[in-house]
C-alpha positions in Angstrom: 21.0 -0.9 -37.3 24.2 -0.1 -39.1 26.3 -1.8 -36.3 24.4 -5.1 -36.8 25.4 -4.8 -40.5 29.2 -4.6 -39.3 29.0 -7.4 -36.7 27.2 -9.2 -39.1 29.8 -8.8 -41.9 32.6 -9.3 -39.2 31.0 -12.6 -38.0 30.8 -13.7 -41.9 34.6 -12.6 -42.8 35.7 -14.9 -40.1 33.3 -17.9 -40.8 34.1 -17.7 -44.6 38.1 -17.5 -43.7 38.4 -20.7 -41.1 35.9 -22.8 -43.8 39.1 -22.3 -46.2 41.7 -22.8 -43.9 39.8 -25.8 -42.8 39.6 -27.5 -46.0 43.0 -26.7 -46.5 42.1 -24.1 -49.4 43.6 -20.8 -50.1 41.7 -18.2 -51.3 43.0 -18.7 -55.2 41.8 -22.3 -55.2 38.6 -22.1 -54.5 38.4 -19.4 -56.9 39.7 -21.9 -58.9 37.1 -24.5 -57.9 34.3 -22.2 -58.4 35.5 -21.0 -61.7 36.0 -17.1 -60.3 38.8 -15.2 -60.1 40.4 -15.0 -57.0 40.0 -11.0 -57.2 36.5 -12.2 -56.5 36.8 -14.2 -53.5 38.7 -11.7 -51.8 36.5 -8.9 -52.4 33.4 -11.3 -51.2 35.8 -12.8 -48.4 36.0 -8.8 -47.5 32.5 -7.8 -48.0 33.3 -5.4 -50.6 31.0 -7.1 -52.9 28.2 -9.1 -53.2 28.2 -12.7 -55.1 25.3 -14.2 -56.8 22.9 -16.6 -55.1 24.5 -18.9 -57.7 28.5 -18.5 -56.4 27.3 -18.6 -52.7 25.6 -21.6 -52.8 28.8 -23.6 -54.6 30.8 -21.7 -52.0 29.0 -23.1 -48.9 28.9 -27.0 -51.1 32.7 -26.2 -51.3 33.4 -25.4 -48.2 30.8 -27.2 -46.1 28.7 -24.3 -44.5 25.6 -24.2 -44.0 23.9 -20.9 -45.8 22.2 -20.3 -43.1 25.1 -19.7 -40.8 26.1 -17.2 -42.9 22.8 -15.7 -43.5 22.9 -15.5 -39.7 19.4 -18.0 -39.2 
C-alpha cells in the first residue's frame, strides 16, 4: 500500500504544479488569492502537509481542477 501513497502524492504534485503554471500563477499568488502564506502552498504543493477541506476546495475553484482528480476518483 505505501507505494500507492507515493504515486498518488507524485501524480498530485504534478497536477497541482501545471494547474498554476497554467493559469499563469506562481506559487506566492495564489497564496495570495487564497489568503495563505505561500510557506503553505509549498508545503501542500510538496505533500508535506495537509490543507483543510476548506483551502482545497478554493484551491481547485482557483485553479480549475476538479477535486476529484486530485482525490484520484
Amino acid at each position: 500500500m505505501p507505494a500507492q501513497k507515493i504515486t498518488d502524492d507524485e501524480r498530485n504534485k504534478r497536477l497541482i504544479k501545471a494547474a498554476i503554471a497554467e493559469q499563469g500563477l506562481t506559487q506566492e499568488k495564489l497564496a495570495k488569492r487564497m489568503g495563505v502564506s505561500q510557506a503553505a502552498i509549498s508545503k501542500w504543493t510538496k505533500c508535506i502537509e495537509q490543507m483543510t477541506i476548506r483551502d482545497f476546495r478554493r484551491m481547485c475553484a482557483i485553479l480549475r481542477i476538479e477535486p476529484s482528480e486530485l482525490l484520484g476518483r
